[in-house]
N, C-alpha and C positions, 0 to 999 in steps of 0.2 A: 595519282593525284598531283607530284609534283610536277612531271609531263605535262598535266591543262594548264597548271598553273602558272609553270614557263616553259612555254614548247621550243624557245630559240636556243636553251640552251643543253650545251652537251653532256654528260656522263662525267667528263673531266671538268666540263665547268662547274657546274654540280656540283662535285665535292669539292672544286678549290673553294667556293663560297660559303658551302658548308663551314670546312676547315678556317676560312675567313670569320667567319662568324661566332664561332666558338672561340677562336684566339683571339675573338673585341671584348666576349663576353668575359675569360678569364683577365684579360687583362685591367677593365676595370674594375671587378671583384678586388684581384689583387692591391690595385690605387687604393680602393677603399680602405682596403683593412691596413695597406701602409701609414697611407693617411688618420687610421683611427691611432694605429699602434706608435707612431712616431709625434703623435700630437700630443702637446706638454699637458700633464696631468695637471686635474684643477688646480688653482694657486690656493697653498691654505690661509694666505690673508687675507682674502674672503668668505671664508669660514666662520663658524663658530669655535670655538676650542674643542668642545666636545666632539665635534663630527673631526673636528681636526687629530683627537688622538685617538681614536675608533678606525680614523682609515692609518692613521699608523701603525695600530696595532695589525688590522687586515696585511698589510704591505709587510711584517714580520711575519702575520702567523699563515699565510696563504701565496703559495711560488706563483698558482696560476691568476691571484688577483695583482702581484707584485709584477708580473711580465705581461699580465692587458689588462690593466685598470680602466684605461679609455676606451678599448671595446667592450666590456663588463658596463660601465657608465651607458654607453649606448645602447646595448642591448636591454640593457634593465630598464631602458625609458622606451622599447619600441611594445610592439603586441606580440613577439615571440613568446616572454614570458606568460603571458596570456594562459598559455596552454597547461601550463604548471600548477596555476591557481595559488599564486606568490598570497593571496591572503588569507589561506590559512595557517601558513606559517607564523602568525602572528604572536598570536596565545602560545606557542611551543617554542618562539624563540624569546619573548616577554619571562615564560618561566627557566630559562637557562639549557634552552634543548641544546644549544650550540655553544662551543667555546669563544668563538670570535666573535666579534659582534656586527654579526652579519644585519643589513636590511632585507626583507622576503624577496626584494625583486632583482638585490645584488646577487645574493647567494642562486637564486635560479639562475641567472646570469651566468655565474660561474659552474652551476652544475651540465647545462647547455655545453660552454667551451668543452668541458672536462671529458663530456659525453662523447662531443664532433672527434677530441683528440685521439681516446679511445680507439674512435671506430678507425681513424686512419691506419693506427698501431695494429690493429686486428687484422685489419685487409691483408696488407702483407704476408702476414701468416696465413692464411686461406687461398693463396694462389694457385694452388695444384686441385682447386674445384672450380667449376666453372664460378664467370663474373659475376651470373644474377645468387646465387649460392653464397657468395664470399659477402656482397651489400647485404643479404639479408642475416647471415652470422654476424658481420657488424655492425647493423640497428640493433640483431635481439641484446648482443652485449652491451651497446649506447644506452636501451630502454631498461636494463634490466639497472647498469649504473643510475639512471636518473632515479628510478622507482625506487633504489636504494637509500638514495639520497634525501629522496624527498619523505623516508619512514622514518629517516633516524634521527630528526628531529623531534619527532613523535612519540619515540621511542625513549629515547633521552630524558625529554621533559618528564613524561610520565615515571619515569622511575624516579628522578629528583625530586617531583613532588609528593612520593610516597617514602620514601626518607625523610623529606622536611615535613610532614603528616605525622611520624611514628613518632617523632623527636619531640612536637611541639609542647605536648604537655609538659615535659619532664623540665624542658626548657624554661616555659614560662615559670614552672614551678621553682625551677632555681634563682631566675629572676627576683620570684618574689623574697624566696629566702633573704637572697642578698640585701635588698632593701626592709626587708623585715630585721637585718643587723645594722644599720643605721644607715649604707650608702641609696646614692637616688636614681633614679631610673639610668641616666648615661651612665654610670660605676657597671650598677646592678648588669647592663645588654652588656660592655662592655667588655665585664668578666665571662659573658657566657659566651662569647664570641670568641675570643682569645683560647677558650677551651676546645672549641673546632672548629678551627681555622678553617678544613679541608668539609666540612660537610653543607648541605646545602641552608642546616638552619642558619650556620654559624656565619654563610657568604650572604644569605638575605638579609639577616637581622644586622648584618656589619653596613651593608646597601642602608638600613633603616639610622643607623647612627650616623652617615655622612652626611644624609639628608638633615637630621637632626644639628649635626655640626654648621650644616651651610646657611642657618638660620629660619630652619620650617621648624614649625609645630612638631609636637607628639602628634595629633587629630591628621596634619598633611603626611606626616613621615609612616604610617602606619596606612592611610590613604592611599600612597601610590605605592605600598605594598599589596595594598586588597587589588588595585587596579595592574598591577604586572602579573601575579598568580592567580586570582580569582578561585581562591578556594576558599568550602566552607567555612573551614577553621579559622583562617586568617580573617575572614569577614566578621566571626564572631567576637574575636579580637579588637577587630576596630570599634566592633558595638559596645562592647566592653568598656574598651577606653573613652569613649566620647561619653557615655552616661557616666564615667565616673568623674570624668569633668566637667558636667553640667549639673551633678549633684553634688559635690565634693566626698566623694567617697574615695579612701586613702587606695593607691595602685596596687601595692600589696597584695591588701583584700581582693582584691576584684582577680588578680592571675591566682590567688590559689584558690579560690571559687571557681574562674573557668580553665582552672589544670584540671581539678575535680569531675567537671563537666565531659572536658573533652575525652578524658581517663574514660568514664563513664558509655561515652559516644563510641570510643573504639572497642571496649569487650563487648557491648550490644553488636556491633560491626560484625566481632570476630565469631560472636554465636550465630548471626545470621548466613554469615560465610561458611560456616562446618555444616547448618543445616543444609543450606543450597550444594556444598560440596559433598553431603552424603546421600542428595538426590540423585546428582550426577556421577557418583560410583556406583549405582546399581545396577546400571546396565553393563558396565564392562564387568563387576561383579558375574552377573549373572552368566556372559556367558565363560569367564573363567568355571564357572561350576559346570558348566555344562561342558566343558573342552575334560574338567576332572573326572565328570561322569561314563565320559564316553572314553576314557583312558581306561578305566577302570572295569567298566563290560566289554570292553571291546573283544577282549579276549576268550572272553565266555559264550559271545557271541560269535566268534569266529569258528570256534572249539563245534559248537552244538551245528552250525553250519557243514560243516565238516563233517560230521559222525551224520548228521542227516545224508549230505551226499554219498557217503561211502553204506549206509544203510538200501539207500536206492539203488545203488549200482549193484550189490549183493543180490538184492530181488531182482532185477533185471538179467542176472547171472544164471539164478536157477529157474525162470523161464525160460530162458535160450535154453535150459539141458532139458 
């Protein structure tokens, strides 16, 4: 094909053009990512404060967004990420799937670089099998890194929001105690926050008192708790409070009514889970019984097996005489 295509030229011209063409191609690849990696990271007096200590904290708690922040920034804004599906990361990073605080299309971003680096790392090692062998050992490892990547945010959330699920009654319920001995709502979260620092009620409800400190409502501060977590519980919470400030019914009352509730909510949970879970042990039940059954004849069954065979072969003996 390439003969019709240029018949004047030689076998040596041929490849020198080849070889031409491949060294324009690396070479501006290379410009590019120079150009991204040597380009001054955004100014943060054009920021916000917020995004401004978010990418600080990024740039401590992440080596590969601290060494390509500008390529991470560009890639996050092209359709590479695309492929990743950066929006469902949303809900799983809203509920604290990740430490850092990543946005959906940075963190693909960086799971992308993290991947390409990988698969270079990998090559190397694989050189004693052929080339197409060694590229596809280094995608499977590049794909398997991403897929990793992209669970354990999923993974993460889901467990923290079944910690912050188990706690919440007992919590509210302390809440109310406290304020049921004279202190008011910021005392009452205050002290129950201080008592677990490290759990995920005690890091939410802490998120719900800063909001509170920075001059929002109870009704907003409890608000764009139901809107980060979106779970039941915390939604009935918000219901909660908004009717007891629309009716004036004292705070108190109302969290040790819905501790009661949600207490209520979770042993219905945990009897619907033991019957669902003793549907689902009867079959490997069943055939553990059957693995016990066949341990137990096996023998008998071998035995009479046996004394049959050696019974035939007797009569087949005294025919032959």
């Amino acid at each position: 094909m390439s003969a019709l295509l240029l018949p004047n030229l030689t076998t040596l011209q041929f490849a020198a053009l080849s070889s031409l063409l491949f060294g324009l191609s690396v070479f501006l690849l290379s410009a590019r990512l120079a150009l991204l990696m040597t380009r001054q990271c955004r100014a943060l007096s054009g920021e916000w404060e917020l995004d401004q200590q978010r990418r600080l904290r990024l740039r401590k708690g992440s080596i590969c967004y601290r060494c390509a922040e500008p390529l991470i920034d560009e890639l996050a804004a092209s359709r590479w990420v695309e492929w990743l599906r950066p929006q469902q990361l949303g809900l799983p990073f809203s509920r604290g799937g990740v430490s850092l605080p990543w946005q959906p299309r940075e963190y693909c971003a960086c799971l992308l670089i993290e991947a390409m680096l990988m698969m270079m790392v990998v090559l190397p090692a694989t050189m004693l099998v052929p080339l197409p062998d060694a590229l596809l050992v280094g995608a499977v490892f590049a794909a398997v890194y991403v897929r990793g990547g992209l669970k354990g945010p999923h993974h993460h959330a889901k467990t923290r929001m079944q910690l912050l699920s188990r706690r919440l009654p007992f919590g509210i319920e302390q809440v109310a105690l406290v304020m049921h001995a004279g202190g008011d709502f910021r005392e009452a979260m205050a002290t129950v926050v201080d008592d677990m620092p490290e759990h995920p009620f005690g890091q939410e409800f802490g998120r719900v008192l800063e909001d509170f400190g920075r001059g929002r409502t109870l009704r907003e501060s409890l608000a764009a708790l139901d809107t980060r977590l979106q779970l039941p519980e915390v939604r009935e919470l918000v219901t909660a409070v908004c009717n007891s400030q629309e009716l004036g019914t004292p705070l108190a009352e109302i969290f040790v009514t819905l501790a009661e509730q949600l207490r209520l909510k979770k042993a219905q949970w945990a009897e619907a889970e033991a019957g669902r879970a003793q549907v689902q042990i009867q079959g490997p039940a069943l055939v553990i019984m059957v693995a016990c059954m066949i341990t137990v004849v096996a023998p008998f069954i071998f035995k009479m097996v046996s004394d049959t065979g050696d019974g035939y072969g007797l009569q087949d003996a005294r025919s032959a005489n």
